[in-house]
Biopython code that builds the backbone (N, CA, C, O; Angstrom):
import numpy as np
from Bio.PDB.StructureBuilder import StructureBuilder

atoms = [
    (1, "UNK", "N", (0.851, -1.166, 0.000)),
    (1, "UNK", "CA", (0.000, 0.000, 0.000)),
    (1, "UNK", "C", (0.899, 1.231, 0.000)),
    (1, "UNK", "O", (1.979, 1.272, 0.589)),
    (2, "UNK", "N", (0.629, 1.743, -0.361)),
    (2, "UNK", "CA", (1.526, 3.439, -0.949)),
    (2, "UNK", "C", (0.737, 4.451, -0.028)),
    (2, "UNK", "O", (-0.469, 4.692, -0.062)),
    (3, "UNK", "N", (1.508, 4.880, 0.638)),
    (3, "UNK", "CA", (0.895, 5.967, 1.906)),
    (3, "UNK", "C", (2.415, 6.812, 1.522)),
    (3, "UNK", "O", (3.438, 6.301, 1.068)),
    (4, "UNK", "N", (2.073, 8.839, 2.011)),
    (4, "UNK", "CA", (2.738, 9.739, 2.077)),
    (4, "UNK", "C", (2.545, 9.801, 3.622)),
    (4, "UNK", "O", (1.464, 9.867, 4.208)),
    (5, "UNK", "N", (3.719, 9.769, 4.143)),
    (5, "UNK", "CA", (4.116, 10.566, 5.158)),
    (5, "UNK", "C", (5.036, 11.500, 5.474)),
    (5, "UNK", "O", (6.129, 11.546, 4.910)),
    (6, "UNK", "N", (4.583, 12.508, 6.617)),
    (6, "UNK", "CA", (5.999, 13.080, 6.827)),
    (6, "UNK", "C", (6.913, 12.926, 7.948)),
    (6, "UNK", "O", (6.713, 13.565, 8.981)),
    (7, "UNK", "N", (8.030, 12.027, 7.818)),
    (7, "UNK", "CA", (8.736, 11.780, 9.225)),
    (7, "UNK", "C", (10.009, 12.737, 8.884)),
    (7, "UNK", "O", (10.445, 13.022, 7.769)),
    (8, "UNK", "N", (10.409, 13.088, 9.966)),
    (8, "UNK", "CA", (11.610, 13.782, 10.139)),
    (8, "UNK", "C", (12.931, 13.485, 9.721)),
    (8, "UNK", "O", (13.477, 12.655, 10.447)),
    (9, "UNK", "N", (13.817, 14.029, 8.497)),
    (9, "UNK", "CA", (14.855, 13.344, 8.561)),
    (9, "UNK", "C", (15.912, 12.733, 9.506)),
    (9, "UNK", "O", (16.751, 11.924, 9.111)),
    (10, "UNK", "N", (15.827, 13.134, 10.668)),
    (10, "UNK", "CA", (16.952, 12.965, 11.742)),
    (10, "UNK", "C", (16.220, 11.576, 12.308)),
    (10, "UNK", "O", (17.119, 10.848, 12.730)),
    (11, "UNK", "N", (15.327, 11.143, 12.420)),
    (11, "UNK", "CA", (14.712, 10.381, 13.465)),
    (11, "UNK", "C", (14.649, 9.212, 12.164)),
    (11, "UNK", "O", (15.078, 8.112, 12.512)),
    (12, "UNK", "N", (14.125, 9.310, 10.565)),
    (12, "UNK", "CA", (14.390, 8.189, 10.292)),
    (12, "UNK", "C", (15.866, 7.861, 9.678)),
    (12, "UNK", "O", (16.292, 6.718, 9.506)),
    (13, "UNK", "N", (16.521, 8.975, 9.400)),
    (13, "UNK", "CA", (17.714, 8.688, 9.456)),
    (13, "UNK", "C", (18.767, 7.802, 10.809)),
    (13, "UNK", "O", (19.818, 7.184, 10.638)),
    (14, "UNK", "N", (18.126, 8.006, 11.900)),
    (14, "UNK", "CA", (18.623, 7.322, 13.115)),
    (14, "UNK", "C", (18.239, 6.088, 13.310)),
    (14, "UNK", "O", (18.882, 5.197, 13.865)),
    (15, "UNK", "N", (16.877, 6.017, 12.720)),
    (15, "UNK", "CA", (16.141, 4.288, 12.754)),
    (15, "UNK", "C", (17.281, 3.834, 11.201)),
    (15, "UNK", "O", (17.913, 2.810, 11.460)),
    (16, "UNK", "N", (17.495, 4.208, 10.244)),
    (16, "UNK", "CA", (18.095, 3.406, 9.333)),
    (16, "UNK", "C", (19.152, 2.777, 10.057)),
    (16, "UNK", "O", (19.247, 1.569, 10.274)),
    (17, "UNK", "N", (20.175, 3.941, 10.522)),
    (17, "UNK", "CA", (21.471, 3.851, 10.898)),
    (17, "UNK", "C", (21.654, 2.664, 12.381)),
    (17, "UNK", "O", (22.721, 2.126, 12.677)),
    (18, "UNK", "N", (20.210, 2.456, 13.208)),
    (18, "UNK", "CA", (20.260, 1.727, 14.134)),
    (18, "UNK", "C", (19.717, 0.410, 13.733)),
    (18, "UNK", "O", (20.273, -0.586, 14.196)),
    (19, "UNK", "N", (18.684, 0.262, 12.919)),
    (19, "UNK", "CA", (18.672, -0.798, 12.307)),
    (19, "UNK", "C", (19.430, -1.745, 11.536)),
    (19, "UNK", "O", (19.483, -2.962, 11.717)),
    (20, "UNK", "N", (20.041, -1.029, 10.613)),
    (20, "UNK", "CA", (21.092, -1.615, 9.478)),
    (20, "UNK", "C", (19.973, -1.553, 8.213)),
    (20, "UNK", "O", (20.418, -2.173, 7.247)),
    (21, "UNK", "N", (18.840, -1.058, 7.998)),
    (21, "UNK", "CA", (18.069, -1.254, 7.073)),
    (21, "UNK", "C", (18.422, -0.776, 6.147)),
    (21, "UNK", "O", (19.099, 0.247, 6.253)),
    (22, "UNK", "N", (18.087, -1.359, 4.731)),
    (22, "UNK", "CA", (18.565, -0.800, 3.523)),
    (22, "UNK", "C", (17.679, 0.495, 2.960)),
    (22, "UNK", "O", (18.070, 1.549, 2.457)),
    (23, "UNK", "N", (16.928, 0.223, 3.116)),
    (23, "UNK", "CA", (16.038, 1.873, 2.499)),
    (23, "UNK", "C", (14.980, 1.959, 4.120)),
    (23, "UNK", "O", (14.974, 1.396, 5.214)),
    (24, "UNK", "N", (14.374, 2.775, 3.572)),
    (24, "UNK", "CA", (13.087, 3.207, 4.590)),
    (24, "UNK", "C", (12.264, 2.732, 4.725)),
    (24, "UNK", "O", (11.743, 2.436, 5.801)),
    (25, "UNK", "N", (11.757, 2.429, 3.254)),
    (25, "UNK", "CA", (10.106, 1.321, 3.702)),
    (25, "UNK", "C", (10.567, -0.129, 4.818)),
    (25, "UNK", "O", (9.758, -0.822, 5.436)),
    (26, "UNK", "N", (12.014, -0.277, 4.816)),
    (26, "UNK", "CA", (12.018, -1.322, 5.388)),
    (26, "UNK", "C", (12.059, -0.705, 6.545)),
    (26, "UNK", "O", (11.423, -1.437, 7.303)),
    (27, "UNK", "N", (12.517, 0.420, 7.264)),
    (27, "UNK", "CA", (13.365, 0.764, 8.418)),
    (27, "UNK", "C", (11.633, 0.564, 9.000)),
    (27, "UNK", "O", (11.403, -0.206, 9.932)),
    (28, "UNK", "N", (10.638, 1.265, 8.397)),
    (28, "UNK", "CA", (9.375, 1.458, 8.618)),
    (28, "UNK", "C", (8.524, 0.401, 9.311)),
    (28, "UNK", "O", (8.021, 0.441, 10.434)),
    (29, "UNK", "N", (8.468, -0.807, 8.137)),
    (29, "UNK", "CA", (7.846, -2.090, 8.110)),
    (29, "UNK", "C", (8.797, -2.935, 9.311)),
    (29, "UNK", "O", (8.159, -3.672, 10.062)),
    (30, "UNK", "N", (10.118, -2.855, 9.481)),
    (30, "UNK", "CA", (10.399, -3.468, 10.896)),
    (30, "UNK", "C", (10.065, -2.590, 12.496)),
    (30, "UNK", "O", (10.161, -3.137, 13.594)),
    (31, "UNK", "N", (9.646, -1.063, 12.259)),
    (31, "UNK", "CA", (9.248, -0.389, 13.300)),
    (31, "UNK", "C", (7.528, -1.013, 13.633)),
    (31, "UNK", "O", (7.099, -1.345, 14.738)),
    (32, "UNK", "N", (7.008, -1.028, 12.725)),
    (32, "UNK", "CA", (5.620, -1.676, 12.369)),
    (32, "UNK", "C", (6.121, -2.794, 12.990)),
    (32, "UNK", "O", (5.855, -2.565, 14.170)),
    (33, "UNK", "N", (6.694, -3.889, 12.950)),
    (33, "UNK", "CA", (6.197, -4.729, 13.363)),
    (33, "UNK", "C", (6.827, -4.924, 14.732)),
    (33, "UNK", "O", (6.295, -5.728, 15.499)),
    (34, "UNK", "N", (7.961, -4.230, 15.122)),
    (34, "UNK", "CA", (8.681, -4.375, 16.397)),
    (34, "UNK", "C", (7.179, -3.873, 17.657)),
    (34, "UNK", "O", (6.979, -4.370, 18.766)),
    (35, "UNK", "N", (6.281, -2.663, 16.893)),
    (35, "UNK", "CA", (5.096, -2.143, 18.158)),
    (35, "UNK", "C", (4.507, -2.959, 18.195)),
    (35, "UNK", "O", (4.083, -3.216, 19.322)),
    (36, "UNK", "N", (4.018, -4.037, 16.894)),
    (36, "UNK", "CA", (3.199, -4.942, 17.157)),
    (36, "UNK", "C", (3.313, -6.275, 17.781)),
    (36, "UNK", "O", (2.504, -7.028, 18.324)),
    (37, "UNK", "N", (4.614, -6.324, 17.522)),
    (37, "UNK", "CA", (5.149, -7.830, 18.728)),
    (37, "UNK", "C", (4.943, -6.890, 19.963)),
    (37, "UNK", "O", (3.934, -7.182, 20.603)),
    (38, "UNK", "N", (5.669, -5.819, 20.454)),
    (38, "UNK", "CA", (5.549, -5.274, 22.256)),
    (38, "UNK", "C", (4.332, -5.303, 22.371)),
    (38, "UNK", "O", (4.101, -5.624, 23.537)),
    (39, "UNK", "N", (3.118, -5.102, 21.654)),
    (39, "UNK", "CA", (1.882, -4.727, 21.898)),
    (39, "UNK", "C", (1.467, -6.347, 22.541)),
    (39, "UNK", "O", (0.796, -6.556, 23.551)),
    (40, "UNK", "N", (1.955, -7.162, 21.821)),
    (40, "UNK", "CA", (1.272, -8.933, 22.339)),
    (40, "UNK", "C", (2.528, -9.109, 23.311)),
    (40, "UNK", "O", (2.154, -9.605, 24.374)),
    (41, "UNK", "N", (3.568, -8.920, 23.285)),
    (41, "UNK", "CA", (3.829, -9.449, 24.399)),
    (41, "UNK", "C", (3.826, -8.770, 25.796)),
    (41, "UNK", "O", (4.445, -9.169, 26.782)),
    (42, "UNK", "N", (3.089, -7.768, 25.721)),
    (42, "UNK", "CA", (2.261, -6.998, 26.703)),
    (42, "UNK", "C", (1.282, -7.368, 26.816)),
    (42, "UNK", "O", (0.895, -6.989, 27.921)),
    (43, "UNK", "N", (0.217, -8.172, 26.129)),
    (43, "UNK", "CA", (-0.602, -8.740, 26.559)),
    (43, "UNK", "C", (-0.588, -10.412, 26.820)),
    (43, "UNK", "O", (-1.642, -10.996, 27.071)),
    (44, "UNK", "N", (0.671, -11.109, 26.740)),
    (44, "UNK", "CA", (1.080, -11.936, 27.241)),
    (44, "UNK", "C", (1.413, -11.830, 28.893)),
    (44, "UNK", "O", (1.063, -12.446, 29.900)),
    (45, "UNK", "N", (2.036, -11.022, 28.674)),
    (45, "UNK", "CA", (2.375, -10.611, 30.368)),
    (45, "UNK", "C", (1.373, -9.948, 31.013)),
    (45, "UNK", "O", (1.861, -9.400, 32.002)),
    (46, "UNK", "N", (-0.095, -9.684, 30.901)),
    (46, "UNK", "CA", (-1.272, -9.339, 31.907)),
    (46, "UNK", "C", (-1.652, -10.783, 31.719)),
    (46, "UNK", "O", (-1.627, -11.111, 32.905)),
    (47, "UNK", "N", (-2.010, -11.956, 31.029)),
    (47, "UNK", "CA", (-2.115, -12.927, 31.491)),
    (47, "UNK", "C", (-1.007, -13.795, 32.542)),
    (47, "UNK", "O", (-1.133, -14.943, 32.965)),
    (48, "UNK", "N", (-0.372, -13.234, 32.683)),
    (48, "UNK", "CA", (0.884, -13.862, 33.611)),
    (48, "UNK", "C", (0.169, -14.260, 35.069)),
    (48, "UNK", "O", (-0.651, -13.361, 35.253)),
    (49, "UNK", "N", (0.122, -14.909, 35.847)),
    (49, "UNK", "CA", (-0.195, -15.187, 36.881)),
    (49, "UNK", "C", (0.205, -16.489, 37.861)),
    (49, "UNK", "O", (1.410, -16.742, 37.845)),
    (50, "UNK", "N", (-0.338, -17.061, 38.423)),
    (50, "UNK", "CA", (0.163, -18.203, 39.888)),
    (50, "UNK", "C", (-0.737, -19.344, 39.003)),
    (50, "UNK", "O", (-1.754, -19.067, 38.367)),
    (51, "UNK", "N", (-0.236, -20.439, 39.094)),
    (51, "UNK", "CA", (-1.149, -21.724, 38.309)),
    (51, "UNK", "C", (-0.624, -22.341, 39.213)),
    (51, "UNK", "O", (0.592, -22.200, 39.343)),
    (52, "UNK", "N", (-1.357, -23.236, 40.147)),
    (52, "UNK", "CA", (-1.152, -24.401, 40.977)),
    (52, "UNK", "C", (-0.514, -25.302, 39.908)),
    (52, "UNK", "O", (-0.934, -25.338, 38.752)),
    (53, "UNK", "N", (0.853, -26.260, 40.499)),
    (53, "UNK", "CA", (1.210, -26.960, 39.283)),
    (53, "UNK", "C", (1.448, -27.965, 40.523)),
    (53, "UNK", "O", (2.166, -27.881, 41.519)),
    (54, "UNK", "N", (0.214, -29.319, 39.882)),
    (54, "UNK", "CA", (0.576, -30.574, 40.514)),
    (54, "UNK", "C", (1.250, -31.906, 39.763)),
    (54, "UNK", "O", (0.688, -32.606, 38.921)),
    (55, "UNK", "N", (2.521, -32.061, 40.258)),
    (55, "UNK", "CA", (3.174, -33.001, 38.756)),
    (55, "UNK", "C", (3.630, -34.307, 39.505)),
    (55, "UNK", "O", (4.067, -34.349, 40.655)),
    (56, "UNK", "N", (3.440, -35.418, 38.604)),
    (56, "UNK", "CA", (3.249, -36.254, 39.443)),
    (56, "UNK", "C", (4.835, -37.182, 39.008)),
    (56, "UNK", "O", (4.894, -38.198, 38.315)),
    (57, "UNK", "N", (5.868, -36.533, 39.589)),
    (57, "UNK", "CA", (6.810, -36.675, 38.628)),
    (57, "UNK", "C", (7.688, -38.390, 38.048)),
    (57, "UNK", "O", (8.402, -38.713, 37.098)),
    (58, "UNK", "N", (7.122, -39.070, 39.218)),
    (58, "UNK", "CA", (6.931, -40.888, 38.464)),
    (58, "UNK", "C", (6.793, -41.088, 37.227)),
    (58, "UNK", "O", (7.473, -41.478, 36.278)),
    (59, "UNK", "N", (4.941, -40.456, 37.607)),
    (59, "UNK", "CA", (4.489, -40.645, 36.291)),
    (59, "UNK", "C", (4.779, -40.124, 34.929)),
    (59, "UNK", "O", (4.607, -40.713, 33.861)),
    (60, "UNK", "N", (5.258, -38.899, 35.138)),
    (60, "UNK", "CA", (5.559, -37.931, 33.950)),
    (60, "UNK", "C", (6.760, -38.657, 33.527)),
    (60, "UNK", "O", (6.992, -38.463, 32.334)),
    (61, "UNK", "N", (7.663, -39.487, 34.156)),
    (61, "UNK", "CA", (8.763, -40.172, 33.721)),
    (61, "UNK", "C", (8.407, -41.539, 33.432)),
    (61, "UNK", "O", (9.400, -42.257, 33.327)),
    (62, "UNK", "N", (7.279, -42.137, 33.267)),
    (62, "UNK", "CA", (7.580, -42.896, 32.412)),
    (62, "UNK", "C", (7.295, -44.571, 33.612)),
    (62, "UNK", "O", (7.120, -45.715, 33.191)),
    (63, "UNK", "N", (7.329, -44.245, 34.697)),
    (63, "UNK", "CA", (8.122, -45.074, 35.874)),
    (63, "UNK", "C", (6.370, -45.635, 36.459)),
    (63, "UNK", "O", (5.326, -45.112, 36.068)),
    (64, "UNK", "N", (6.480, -46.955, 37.593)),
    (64, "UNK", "CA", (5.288, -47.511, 37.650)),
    (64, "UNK", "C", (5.389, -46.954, 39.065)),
    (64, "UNK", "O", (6.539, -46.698, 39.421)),
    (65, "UNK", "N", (4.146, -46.647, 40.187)),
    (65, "UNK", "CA", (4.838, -46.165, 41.387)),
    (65, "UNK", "C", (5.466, -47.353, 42.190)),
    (65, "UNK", "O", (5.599, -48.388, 41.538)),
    (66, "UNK", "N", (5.900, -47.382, 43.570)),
    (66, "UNK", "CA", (6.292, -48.304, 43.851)),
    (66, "UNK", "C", (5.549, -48.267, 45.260)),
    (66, "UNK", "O", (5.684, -49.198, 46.054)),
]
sb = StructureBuilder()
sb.init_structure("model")
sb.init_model(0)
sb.init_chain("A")
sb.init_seg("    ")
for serial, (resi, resn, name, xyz) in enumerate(atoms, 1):
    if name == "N":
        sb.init_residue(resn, " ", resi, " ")
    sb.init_atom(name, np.array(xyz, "f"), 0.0, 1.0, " ", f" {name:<3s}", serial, name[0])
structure = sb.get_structure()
């Protein structure tokens, strides 16, 4: 999709130069997707919480009890 914007030369000149990206649409399309991974793994981490973990570790190995 072909969109005009206006970003600042200094700021995407600093995303090229910190990225290693070869032109802009890329420096762009990896900024795009770097917010959209933090965005989920911010919502990975509000599901974060305490899970009772009962393991029955015999069994999980394989072993008969004794």
């Amino acid at each position: 999709m072909r969109t005009t914007v206006d970003i600042p030369e200094g700021l995407i000149g600093e995303a090229i130069r910190l990225s290693h990206a070869k032109t802009k649409t890329m420096v762009i399309v990896l900024g795009l997707k770097e917010l959209i991974n933090r965005h989920k793994l911010e919502q990975l981490r509000a599901l974060r919480g305490v899970l009772p973990l009962v393991v029955d570790v015999p069994k999980a190995r394989g072993r008969r009890g004794r």
